[in-house]
C-alpha positions as CSV (number, residue, x, y, z in Angstrom):
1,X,4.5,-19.5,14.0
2,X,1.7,-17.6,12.5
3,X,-0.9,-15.9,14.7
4,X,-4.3,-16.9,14.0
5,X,-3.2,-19.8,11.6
6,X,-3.2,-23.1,13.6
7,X,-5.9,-25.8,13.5
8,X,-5.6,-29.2,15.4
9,X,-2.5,-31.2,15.2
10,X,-2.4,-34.0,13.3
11,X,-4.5,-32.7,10.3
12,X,-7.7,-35.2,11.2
13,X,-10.5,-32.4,11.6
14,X,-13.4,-33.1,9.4
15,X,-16.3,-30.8,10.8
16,X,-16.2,-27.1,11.2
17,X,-18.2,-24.4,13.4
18,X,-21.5,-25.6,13.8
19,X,-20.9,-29.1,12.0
20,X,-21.0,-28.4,9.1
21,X,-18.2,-29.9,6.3
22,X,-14.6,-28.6,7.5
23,X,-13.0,-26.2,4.8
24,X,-9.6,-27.3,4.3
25,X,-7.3,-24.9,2.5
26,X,-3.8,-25.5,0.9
27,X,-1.2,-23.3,-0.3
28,X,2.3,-23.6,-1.5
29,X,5.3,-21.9,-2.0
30,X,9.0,-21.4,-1.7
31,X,8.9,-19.6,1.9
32,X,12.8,-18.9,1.8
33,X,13.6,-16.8,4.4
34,X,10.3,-16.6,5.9
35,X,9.2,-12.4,6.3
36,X,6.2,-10.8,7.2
37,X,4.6,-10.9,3.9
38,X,5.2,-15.0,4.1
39,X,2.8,-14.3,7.3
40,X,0.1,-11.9,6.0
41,X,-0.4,-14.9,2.7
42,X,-0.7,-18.0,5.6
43,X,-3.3,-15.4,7.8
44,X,-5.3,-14.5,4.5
45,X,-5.3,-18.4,3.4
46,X,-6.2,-19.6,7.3
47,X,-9.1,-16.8,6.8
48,X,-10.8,-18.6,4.1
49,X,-11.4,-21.6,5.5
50,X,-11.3,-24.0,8.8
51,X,-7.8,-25.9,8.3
52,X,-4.5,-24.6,6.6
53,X,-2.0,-27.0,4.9
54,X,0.8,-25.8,3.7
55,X,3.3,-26.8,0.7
56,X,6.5,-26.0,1.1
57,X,9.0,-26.6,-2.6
58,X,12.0,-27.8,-2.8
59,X,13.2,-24.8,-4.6
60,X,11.8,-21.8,-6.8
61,X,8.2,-21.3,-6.7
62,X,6.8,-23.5,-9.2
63,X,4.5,-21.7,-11.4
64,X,4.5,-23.8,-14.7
65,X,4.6,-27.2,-15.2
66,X,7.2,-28.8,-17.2
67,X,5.7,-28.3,-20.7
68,X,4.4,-25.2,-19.7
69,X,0.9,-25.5,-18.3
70,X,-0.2,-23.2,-15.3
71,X,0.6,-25.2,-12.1
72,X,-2.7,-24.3,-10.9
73,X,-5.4,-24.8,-14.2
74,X,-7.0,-28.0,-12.7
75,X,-7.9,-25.9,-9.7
76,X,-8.8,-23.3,-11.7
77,X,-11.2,-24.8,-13.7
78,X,-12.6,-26.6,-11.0
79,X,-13.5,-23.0,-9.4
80,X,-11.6,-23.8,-6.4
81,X,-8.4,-21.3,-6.8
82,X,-8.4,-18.4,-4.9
83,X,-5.8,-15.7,-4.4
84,X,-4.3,-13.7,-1.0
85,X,-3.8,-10.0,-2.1
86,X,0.3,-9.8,-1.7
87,X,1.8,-7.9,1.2
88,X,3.5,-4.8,-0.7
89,X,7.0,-3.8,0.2
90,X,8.7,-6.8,1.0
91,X,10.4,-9.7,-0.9
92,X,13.3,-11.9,-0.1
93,X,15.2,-10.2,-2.9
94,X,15.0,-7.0,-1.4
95,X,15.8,-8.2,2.1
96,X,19.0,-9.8,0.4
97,X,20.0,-7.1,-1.2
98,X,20.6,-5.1,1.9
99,X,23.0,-8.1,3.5
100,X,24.7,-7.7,0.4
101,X,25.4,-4.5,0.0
102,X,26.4,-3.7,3.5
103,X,24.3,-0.6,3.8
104,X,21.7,1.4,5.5
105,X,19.7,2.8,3.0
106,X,17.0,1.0,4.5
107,X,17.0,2.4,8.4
108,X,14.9,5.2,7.0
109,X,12.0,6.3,4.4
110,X,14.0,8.5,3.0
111,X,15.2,8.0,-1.1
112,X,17.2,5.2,-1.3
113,X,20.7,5.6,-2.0
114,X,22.2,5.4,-5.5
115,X,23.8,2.2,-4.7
116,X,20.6,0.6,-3.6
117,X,18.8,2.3,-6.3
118,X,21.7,0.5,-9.0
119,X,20.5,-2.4,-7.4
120,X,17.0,-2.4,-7.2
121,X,17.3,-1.8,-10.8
122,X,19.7,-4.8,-12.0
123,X,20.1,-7.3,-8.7
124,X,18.8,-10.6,-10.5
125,X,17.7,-9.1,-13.3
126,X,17.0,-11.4,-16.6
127,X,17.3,-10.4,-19.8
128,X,13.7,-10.0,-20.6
129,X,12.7,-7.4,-18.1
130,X,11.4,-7.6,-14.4
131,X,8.0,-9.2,-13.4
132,X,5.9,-7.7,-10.3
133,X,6.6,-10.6,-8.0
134,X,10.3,-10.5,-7.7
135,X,11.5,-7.3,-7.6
136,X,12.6,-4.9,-5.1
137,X,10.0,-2.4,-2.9
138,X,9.7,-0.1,-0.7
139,X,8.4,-1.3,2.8
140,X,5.4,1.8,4.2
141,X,4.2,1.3,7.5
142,X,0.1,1.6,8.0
143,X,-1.7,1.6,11.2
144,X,-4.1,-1.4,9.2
145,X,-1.3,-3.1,8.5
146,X,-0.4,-3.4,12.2
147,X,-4.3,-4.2,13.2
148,X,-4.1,-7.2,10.9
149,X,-0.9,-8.3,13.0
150,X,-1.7,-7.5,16.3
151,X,-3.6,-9.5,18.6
152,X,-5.5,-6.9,20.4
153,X,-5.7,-8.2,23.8
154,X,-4.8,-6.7,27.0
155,X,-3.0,-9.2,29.8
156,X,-5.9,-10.3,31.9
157,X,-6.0,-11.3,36.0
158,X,-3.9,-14.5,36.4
159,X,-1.6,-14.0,33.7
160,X,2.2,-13.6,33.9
161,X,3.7,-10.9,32.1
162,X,6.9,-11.7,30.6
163,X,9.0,-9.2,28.8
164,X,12.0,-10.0,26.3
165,X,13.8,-7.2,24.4
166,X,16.1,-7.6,21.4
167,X,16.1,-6.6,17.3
168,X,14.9,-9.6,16.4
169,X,15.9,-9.1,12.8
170,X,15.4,-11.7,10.0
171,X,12.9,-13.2,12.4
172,X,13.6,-17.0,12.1
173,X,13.2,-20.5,13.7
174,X,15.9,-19.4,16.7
175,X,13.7,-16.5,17.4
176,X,10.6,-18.3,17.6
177,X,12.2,-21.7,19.5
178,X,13.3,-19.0,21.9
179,X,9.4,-17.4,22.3
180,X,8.2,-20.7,22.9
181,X,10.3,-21.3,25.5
182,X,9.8,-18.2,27.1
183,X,5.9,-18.8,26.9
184,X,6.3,-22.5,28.3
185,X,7.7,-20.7,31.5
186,X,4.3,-20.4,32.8
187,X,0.8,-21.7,32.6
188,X,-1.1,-18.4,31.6
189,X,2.1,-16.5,30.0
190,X,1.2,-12.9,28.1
191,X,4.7,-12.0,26.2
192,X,6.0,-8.6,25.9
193,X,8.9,-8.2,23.0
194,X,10.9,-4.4,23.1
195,X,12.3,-4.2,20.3
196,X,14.9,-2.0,19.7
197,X,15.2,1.7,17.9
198,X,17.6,0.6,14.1
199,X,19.8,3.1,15.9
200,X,20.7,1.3,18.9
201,X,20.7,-2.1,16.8
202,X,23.1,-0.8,14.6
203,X,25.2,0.9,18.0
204,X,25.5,-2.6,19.3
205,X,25.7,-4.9,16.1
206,X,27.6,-2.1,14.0
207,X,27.7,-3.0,9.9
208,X,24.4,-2.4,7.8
209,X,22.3,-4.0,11.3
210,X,19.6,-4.6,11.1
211,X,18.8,-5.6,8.1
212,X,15.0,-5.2,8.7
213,X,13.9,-1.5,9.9
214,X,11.6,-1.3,13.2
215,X,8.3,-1.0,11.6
216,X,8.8,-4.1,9.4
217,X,10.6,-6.2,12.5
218,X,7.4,-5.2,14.8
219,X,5.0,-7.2,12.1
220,X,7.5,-10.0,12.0
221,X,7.2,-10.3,15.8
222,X,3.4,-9.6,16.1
223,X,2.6,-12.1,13.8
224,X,4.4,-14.8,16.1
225,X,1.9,-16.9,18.4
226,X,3.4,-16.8,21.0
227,X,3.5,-13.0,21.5
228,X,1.2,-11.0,22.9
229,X,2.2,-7.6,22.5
230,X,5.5,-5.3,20.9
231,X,6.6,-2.4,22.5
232,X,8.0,-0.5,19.1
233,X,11.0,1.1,19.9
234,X,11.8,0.0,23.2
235,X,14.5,1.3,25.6
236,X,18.1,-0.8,25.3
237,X,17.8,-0.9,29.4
238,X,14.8,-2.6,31.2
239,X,14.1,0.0,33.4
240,X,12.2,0.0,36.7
241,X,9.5,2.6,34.8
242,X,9.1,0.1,32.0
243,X,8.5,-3.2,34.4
244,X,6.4,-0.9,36.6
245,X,4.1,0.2,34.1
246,X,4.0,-3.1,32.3
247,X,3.6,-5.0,35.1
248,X,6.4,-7.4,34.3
249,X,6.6,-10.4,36.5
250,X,9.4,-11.9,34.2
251,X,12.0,-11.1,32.2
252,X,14.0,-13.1,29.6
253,X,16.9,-12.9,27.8
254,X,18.7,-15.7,25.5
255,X,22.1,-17.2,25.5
256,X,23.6,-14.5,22.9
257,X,25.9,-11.8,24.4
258,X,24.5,-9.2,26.7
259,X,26.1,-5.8,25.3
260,X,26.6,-3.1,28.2
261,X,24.7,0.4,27.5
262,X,26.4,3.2,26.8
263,X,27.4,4.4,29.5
264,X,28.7,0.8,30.3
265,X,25.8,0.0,33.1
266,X,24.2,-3.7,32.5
267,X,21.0,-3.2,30.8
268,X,19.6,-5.9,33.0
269,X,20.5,-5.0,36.1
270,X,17.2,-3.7,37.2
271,X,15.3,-6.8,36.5
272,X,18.6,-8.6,38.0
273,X,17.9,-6.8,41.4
274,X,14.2,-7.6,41.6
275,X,15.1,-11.2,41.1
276,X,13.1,-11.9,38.0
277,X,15.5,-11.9,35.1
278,X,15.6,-15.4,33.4
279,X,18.1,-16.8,30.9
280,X,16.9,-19.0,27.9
281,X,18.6,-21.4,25.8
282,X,16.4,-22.1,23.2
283,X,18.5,-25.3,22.2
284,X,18.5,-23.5,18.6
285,X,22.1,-22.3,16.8
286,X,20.6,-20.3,14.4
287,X,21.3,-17.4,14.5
288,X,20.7,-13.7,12.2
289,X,24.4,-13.4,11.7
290,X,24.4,-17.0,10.8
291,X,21.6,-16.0,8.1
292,X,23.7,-13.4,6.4
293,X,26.9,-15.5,6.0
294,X,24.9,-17.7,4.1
295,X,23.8,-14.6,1.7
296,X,27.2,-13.5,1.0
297,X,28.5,-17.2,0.8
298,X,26.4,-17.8,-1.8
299,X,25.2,-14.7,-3.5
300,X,26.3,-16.0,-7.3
301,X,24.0,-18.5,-6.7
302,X,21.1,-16.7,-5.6
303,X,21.7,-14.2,-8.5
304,X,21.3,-16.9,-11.0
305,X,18.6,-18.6,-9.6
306,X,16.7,-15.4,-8.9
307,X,17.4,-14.6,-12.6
308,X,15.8,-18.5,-13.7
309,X,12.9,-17.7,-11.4
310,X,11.9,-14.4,-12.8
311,X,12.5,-15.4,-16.5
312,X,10.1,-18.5,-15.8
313,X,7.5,-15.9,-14.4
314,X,7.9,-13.3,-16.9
315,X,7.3,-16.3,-19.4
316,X,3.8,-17.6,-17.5
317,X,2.6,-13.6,-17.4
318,X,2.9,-13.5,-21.2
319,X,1.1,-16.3,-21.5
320,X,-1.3,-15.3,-18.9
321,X,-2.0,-12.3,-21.4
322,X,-2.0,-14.2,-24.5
323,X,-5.2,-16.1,-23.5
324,X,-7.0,-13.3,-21.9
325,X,-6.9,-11.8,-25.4
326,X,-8.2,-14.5,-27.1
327,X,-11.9,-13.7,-26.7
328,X,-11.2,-9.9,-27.8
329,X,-9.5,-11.0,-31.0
330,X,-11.9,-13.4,-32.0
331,X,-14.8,-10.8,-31.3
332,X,-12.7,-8.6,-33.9
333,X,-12.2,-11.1,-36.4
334,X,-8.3,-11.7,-35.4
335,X,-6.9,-15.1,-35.5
């Protein structure tokens, strides 16, 4: 899924550029509900090396062993632990705090709601207090943030420009199954993805949709594979100006419900006319509607194993500083 982050199937490389010994790189993790800052740690971990292998737990992040021990000491010691700088302003809390609370605080930068703010301060909270990892932030959009996404390439002679529109919110599996697809349809594809103002998502999906804003549904996409470029904010209707300036010699659409415009016109019907519009199955049933039932299903249950992970974490942090001020006591004559 990630750009930038495969290596040869089959995990059998040995040499890297130049022939020298391949670096292989692992890292783990809990990956639940994959988001954009999921992406950024797999890009940062493919960076440092030739070959990526990744871990993927059963549940919670594991961060202590059973009696305690840092899950990662033996790599530690061995000097071969590094760490990717975290992507600030998203977690999977925060993203399921807005399904759950059926708002849209979160369609703009402005100061969140006191609804949202009551839960940003309490959602999964544990007795002892709230540790940097889990909690809830504030997504800010940066121009770098974008460049490390994007894939900076223009579509060349030969290629077929394809163009697909949508939200694409909670980017999942469906989403990508359906961009492979799309990019299968021919032999030099370069794929365009509109995606959609939070306005007109929430005009044509209604309820607190969508649950991602624009700016952090555009890295989502960007850091897809199979996507060349995101127009941010595209128009609902494919429009003769937007296939004539982008060139588009295909567009796509999946198998979900096609919502007129406003005005009650077909938002295809231009590409319809020329001949060129395509519909997908992608042969997956997931879907982001799907996603959020599961939320709200089982939201005790996330509360109180959010609560368990951040207790266990706020546990390994104390004992993270407990040792680092070891030395300094015994300097001062403090045992």
């Amino acid at each position: 899924m990630i750009r930038n982050g495969h290596g040869v199937a089959g995990g059998t490389e040995r040499q890297g550029p130049g022939g020298r010994h391949a670096v292989r790189v692992w890292c783990d993790g809990c990956y639940d509900m994959v988001h954009y800052g999921h992406s950024n740690q797999l890009r940062q971990a493919r960076a440092m090396g030739d070959y990526l292998i990744v871990g993927v737990h059963t549940d919670d992040d594991i961060t202590l062993t059973v009696d305690g021990q840092d899950t990662y000491e033996e790599v530690k010691q061995s000097g071969r632990y590094r760490e990717c700088k975290r992507t600030q302003g998203v977690s999977t809390t925060d993203l399921v705090g807005r399904m759950l609370l059926v708002t849209k605080a979160h369609h703009s930068s402005q100061e969140m709601s006191s609804e949202y703010r009551e839960y940003a301060d309490s959602f999964g909270k544990c007795p002892g207090g709230r540790n940097p990892w889990t909690g809830v932030s504030q997504f800010l959009q940066t121009s770098q943030k974008i460049i490390q996404f994007a894939s900076g390439k223009e579509p060349q002679p030969g290629e077929t420009v394809i163009y697909v529109a949508g939200a694409f919110d909670l980017f999942h599996i469906g989403h990508v199954d359906f961009l492979e697809k799309v990019h299968g349809l021919a032999e030099r594809p370069y794929v365009i993805a509109g995606l959609h103002f939070d306005q007109e998502v929430n005009h044509y999906k209604g309820k607190n949709y969508p649950i991602m804003n624009l700016h952090e549904r555009t890295l989502s996409v960007l850091a897809c594979r199979y996507v060349s470029e995101v127009v941010i904010g595209a128009p609902y209707a494919v429009t003769a100006e937007l296939l004539d300036h982008f060139k588009v010699d295909l567009v796509c659409h999946g198998k979900t419900e096609i919502m007129p415009d406003k005005d009650g016109s077909d938002p295809y019907q231009e590409p319809k006319r020329r001949g060129i519009f395509h519909q997908i199955d992608s042969g997956s049933d997931l879907t982001t509607d799907l996603i959020v039932q599961r939320i709200i299903k089982n939201r005790l249950e996330y509360e109180a194993r959010n609560q368990k992970k951040e207790a266990k974490e706020l546990a390994f942090l104390e004992a993270m500083r407990w040792q680092e001020a070891q030395p300094e006591r015994e300097s001062d004559g403090a045992f």
